[in-house]
C-alpha positions in Angstrom: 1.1 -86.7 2.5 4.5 -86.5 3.5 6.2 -85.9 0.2 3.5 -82.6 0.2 4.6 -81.3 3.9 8.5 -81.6 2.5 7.5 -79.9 -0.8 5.6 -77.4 1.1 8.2 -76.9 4.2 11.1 -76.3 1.1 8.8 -73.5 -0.5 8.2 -72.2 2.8 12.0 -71.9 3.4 13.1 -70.9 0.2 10.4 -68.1 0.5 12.1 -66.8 4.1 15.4 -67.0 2.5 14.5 -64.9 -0.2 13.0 -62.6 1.7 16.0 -62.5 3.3 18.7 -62.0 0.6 15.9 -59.3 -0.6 15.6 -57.0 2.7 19.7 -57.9 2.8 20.2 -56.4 -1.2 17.7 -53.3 0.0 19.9 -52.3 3.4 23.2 -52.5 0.9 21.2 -50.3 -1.3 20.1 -47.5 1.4 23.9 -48.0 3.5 26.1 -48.6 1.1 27.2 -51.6 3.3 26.7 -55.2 3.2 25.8 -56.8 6.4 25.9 -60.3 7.1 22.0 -62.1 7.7 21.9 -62.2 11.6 21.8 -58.2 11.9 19.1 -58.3 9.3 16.8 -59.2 11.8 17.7 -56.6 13.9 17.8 -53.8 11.7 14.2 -55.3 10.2 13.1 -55.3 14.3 10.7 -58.3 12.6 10.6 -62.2 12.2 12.0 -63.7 8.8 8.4 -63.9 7.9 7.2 -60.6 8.0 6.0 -58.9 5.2 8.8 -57.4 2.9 8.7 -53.4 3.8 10.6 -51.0 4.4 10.8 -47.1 4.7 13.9 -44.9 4.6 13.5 -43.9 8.2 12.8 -47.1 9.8 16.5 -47.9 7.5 17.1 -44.6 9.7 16.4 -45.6 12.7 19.0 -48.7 13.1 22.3 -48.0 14.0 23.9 -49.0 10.4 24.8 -45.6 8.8 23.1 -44.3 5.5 25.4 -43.3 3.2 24.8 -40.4 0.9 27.4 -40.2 -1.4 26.8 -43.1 -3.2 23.0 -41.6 -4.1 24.7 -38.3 -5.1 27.9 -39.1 -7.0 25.2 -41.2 -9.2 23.8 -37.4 -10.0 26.6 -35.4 -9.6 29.8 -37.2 -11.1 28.4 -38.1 -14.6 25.7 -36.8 -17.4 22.1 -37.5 -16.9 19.9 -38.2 -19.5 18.7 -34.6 -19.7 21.1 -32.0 -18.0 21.3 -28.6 -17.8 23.9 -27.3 -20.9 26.3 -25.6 -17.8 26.5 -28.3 -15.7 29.8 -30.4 -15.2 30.3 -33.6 -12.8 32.2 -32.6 -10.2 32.5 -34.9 -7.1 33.5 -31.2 -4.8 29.5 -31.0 -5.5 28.6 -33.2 -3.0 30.2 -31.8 0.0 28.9 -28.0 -1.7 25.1 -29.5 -1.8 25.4 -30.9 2.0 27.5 -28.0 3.7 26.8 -24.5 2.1 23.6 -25.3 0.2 21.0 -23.1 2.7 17.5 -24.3 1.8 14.0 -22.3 4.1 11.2 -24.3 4.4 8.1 -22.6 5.0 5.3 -25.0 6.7 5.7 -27.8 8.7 2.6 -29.3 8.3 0.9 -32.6 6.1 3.3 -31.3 3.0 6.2 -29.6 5.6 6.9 -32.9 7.0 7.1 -34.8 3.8 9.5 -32.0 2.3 11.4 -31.6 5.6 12.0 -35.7 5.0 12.7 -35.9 2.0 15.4 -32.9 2.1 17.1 -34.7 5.1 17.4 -38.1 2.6 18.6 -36.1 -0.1 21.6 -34.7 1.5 20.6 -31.4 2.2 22.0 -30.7 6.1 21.6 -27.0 6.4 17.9 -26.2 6.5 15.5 -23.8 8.5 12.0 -24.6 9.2 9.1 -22.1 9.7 5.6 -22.5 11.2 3.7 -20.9 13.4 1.0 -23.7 14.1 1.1 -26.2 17.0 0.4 -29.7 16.4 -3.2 -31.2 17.3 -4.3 -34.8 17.7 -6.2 -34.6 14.4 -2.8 -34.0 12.7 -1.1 -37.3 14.2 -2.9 -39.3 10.7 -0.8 -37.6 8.0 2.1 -35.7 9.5 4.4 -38.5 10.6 6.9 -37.1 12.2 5.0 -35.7 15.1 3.7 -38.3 18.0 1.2 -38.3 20.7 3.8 -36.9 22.8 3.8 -34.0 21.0 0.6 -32.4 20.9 0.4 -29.4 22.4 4.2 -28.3 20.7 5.4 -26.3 17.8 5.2 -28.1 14.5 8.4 -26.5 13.4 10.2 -27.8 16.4 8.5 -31.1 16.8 9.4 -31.9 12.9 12.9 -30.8 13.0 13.9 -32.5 16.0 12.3 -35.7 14.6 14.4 -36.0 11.4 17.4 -34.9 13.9 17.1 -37.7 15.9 16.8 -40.0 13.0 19.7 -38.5 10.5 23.1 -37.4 12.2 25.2 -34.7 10.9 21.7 -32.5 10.2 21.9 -28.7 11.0 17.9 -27.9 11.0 16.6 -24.7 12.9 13.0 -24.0 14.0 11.4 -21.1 13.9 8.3 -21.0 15.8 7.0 -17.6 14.1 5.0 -15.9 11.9 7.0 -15.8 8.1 6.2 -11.6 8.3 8.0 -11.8 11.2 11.6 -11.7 9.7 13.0 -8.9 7.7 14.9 -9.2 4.4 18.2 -9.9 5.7 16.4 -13.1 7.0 15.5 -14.6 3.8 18.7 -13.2 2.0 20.9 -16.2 3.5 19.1 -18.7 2.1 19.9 -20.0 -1.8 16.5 -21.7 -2.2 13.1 -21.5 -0.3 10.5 -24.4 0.0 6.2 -23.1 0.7 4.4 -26.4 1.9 1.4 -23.8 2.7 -2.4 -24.5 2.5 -3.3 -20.6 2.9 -2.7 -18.6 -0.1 -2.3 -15.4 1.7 0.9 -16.8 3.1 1.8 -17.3 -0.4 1.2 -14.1 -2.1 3.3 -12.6 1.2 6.1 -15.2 0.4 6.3 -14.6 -3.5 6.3 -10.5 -2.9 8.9 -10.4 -0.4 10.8 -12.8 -2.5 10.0 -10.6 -5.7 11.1 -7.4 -3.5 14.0 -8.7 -2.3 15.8 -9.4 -6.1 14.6 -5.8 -7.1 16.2 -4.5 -3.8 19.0 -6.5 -3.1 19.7 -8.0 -6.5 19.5 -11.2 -5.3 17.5 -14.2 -6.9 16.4 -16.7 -4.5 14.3 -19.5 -6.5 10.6 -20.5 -4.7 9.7 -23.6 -5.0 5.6 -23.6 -4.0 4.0 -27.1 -3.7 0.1 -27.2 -2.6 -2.3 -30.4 -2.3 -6.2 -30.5 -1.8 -7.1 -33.9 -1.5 -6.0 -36.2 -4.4 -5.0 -32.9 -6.5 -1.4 -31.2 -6.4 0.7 -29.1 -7.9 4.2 -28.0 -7.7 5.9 -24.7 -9.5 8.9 -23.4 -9.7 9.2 -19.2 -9.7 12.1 -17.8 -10.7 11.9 -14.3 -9.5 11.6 -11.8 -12.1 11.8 -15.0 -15.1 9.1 -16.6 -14.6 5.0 -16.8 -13.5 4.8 -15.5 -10.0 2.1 -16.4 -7.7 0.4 -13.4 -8.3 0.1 -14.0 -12.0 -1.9 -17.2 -11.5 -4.0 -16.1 -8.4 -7.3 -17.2 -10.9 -5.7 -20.6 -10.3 -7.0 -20.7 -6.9 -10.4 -21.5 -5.8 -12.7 -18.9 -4.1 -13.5 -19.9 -0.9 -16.2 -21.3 0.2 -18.9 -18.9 1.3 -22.8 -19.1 2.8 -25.5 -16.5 2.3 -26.0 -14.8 5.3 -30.1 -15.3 4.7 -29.3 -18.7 4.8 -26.6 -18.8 7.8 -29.3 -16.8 9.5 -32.6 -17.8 8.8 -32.7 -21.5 7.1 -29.6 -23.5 8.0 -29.7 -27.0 5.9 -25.6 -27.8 6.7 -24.0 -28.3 9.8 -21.2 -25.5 8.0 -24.2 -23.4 8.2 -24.1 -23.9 12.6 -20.7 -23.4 12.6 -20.7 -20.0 10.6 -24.1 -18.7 12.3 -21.5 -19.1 15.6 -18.9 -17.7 14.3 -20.6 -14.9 12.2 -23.7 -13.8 14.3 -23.2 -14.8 18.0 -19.6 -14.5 18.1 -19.5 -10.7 17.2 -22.9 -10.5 19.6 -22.0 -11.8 22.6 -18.2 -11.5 22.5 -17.1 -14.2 25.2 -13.6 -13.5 25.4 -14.0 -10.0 25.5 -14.9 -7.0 23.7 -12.4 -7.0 20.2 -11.1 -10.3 20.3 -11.2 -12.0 17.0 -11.9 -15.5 16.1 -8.3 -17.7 16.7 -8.6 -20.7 15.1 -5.8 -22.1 16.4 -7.0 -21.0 20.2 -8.6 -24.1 21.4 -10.8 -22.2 23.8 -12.1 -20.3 21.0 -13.2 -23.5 18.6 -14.4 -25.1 21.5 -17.0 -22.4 22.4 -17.9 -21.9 18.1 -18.6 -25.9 18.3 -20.8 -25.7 21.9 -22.7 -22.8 20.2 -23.1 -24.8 17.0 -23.8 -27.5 18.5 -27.0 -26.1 20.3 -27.8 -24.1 16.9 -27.6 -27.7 15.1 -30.6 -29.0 17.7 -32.7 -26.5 17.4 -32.7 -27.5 13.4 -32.3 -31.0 13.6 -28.9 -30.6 11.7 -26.8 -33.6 12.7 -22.6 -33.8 11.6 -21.6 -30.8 13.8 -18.4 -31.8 15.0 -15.5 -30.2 16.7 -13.5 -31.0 13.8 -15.9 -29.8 11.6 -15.9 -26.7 13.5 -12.2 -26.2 13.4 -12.1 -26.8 9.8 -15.0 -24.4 8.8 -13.8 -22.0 11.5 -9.9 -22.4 9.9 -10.9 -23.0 5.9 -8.8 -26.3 6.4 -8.4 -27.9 3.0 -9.2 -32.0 3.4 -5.4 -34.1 3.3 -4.3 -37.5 1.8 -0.6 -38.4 3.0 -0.2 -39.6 -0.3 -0.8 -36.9 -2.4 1.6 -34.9 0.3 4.5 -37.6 -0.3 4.0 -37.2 -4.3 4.0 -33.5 -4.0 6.8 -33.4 -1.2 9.0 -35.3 -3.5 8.6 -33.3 -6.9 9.6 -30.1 -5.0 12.5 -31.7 -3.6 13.8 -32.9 -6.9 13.0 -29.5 -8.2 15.3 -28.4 -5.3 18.2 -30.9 -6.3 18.0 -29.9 -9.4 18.3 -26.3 -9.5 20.8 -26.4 -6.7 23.5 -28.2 -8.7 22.4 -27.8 -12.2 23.1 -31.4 -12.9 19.3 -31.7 -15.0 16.8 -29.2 -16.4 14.3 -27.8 -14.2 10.4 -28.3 -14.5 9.6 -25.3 -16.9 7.0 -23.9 -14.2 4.1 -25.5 -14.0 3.2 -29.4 -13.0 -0.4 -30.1 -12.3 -0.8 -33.9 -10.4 -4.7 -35.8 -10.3 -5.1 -38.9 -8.4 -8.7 -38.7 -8.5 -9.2 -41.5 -11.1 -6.0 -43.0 -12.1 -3.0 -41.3 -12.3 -2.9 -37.9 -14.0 0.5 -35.3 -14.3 0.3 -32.4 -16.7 3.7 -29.7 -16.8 2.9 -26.7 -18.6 4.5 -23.4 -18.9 2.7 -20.8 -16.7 3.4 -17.0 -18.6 3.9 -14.0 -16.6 1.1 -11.3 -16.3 1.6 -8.5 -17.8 -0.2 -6.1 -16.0 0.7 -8.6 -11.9 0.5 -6.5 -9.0 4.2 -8.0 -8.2 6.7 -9.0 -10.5 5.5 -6.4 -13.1 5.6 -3.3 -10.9 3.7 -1.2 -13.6 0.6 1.0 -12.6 -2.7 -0.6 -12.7 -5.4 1.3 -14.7 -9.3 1.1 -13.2 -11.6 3.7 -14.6 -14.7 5.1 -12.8 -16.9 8.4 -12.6 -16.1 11.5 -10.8 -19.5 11.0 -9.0 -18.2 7.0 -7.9 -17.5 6.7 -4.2 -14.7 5.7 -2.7 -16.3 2.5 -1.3 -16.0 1.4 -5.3 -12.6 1.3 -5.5 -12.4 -0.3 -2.0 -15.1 -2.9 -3.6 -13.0 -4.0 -6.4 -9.6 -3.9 -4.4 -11.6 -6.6 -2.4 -13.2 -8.9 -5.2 -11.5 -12.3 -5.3 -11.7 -12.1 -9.6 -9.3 -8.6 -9.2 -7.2 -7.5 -6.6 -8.3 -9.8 -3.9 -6.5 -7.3 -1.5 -8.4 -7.5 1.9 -7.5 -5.2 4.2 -5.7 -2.2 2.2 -4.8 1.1 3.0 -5.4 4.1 0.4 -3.1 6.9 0.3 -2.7 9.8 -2.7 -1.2 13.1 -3.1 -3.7 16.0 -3.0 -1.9 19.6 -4.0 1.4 18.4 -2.8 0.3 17.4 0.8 0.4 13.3 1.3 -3.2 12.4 2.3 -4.8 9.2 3.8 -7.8 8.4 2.2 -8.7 5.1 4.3 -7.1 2.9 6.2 -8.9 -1.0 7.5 -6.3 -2.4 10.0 -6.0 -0.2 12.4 -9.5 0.0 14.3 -9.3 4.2 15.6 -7.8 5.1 12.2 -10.6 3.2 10.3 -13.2 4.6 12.3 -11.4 8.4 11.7 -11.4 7.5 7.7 -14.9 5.8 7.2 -16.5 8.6 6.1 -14.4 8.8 3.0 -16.1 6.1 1.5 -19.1 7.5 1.5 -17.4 10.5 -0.4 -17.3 11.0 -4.4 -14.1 11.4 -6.0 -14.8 14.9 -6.6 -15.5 15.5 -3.3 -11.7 13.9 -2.3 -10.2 16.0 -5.1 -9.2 13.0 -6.9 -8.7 14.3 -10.8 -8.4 12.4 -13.9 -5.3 9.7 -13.8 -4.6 10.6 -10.4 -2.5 8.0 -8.6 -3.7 6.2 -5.4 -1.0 4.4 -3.6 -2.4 0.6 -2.2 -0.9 -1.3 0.6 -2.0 -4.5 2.2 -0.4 -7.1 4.9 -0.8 -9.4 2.5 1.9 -7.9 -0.3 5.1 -6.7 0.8 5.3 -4.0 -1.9 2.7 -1.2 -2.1 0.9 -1.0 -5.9 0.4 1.9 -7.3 -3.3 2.6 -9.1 -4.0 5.5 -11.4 -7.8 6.6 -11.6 -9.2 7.3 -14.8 -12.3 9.2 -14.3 -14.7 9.1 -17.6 -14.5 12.0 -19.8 -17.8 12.4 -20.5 -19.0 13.3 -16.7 -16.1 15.6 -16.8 -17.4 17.4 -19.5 -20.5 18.0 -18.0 
């Protein structure tokens, strides 16, 4: 018995002392330094025995500085395995990369955080952060670098002065705005921009104004877009005017999801089904923040009174699950989040950043689909441009109807999510060289003035045969340009 306790008591120790000589190799590998065993324990904040883990911010948070040159002379002062054909180590790459190198990241959120993170351990110091969302409890389980103390705040600040208070030298900015806020001399300063987004109408408004500004200004600023739903991701890279755009893969996206109004109405099975009867039906009816005001899902105010209305909708049914989370994410089209889909996501667009920003390997040539449903599933694939895309082809785009079609057809298939999928355009022609507006949604007394139109035939708006009818929506920074064709065999007649 007591040859087994000494047997046992020696593994024991030789176990702690390899866990410590481990954590000690691992904090030489993230420093650059080698430290001697006593301030292991401090910069581990743990006993010998714990469990060997660590992250790169907890490495962060100690007062042992991380150095990055030794991570970025391995990529930038020799030849990788795969590099681009024009680029040449240079050590002055390093200080280029981490002084002048301007990345925007746009979204601050489950993916924002992760990028924002992994762009601060990188080596990239100059970044700007844009989001317009403040942070709720229900974000605390996936977006790590906000705390309780900071619900209630800006995600765009909260993040940035996170990683700033656990990387020195950083120069991050918030920006707690709207991205259509800021004008093209804006975006022009930046050499590379970053979408962690979950709304795709934020993307198509991101890839336009990108596309406008290299036809404008001559300028190509490379998007990186990442996106995750659940255990599914992607990350692209869009070289403006080279490659794919966002608007040449919008069939990529999922419709969202919709419920018949019959059934919102008259047979609710779902508790989603509470949530849009409240939102849809008594919202509108009752108006109980005042006549006009919209749905805000991001007003607490209003989700609480969509879930209270719900909630009473959902008894009289006997439809249990209505939640006030559930309400917000109906109310908000949230998009369910796994932090580890966000990491794998974060870090593929990052290293598509680091890549293209020195040219020291070959960039992911567009396209790189990631499942973690079952297993572990990557596919990269070359997404081709679209011949006829709204933005990065700038041609005309042919629709044909009758001279006796109303207008409210071509407003119809402007709308549908398999075409156009533009929401809330304005229509504007030419009509015997006077500049007319034929309708217009997002103003409310200029749609009410135009309304009438769409009950109107083409004939009756003097609209002829490949006739041009200029399109603009919030959601594209460019206007598109349509050219009717009216069938020749009504014309005839």
């Amino acid at each position: 018995m007591i040859v087994f306790r000494t047997i046992a008591l020696f593994l024991i120790f030789s176990i702690f002392h390899e866990l410590l000589i481990s954590k000690e190799r691992l904090i030489i590998h993230v420093t650059g330094k080698p430290v001697n065993l006593k301030s292991i324990e401090v910069f581990f904040n743990t006993s010998p025995s714990s469990t060997y883990c660590i992250t790169m911010f907890q490495a962060m948070n100690c007062s042992i500085p991380i150095n990055y040159d030794i991570h970025l002379s391995r990529l930038l002062t020799r030849q990788g395995s795969n590099p681009d054909p024009d680029f040449t180590p240079n050590p002055d790459m390093i200080p280029m990369l981490q002084e002048q190198c301007k990345i925007l990241v746009v979204g601050a959120g489950g993916l924002g955080c992760e990028i924002i993170k992994c762009l601060a351990m990188s080596g990239f110091k100059v970044v700007h952060v844009i989001d317009m969302d403040t942070i709720d409890l229900s974000n605390l389980n996936r977006q790590f670098l906000f705390t309780p103390d900071d619900i209630g705040k800006p995600k765009a600040e909260a993040a940035v002065q996170s990683v700033m208070n656990r990387v020195p030298g950083l120069q991050y900015v918030a920006h707690f705005k709207k991205i259509q806020d800021f004008d093209d001399e804006f975006y022009l300063q930046f050499n590379l921009v970053i979408c962690g987004l979950d709304s795709v109408a934020a993307r198509r408004w991101m890839n336009s104004t990108i596309l406008n500004i290299a036809l404008q200004h001559e300028s190509i600023i490379p998007m990186l877009d990442g996106g995750t739903e659940a255990f599914k991701g992607h990350c692209r890279v869009i070289i403006p005017t080279t490659t794919a755009c966002i608007e040449c893969n919008m069939d990529l996206y999922p419709p969202q999801q919709n419920y018949p109004l019959c059934t919102i109405a008259n047979t609710p099975r779902l508790p989603e089904h509470c949530v849009e009867y409240a939102k849809i039906v008594l919202w509108p009816k009752e108006q109980p923040f005042g006549e006009g005001v919209e749905v805000d899902g991001d007003n607490p105010h209003h989700i609480t009174w969509l879930y209270k209305s719900a909630v009473e909708r959902a008894k009289t049914y006997n439809i249990p699950g209505v939640t006030y989370r559930l309400t917000q994410g109906v109310t908000k089209r949230i998009i369910p989040a796994v932090a580890s889909t966000n990491a794998t996501i974060a870090a593929a667009c990052v290293t598509e950043c680091m890549k293209i920003a020195t040219s020291s390997y070959m960039y992911l040539d567009n396209y790189m689909m990631f499942n973690n449903v079952h297993g572990v599933y990557t596919y990269a694939f070359q997404s081709e441009r679209k011949e006829n895309c709204l933005v990065c082809s700038r041609s005309t785009q042919e629709v044909s109807f009758t001279p006796s079609d109303k207008l409210q057809c071509f407003l119809d298939k402007l709308g549908e999510e398999t075409g156009f999928n533009l929401k809330s355009p304005t229509l504007t022609t030419v009509v015997g060289n006077t500049s007319r507006t034929l309708y217009m949604s997002n103003i409310p007394q200029m749609e009410q003035a135009l309304r009438p139109n769409l009950e109107k035939t083409f004939s009756e708006l003097e609209i002829v045969d490949c006739q041009e009818i200029v399109v603009t929506d919030p959601g594209l920074k460019v206007p598109v340009h349509f050219r009717i064709s009216l069938s020749s065999k009504e014309l005839e007649q």
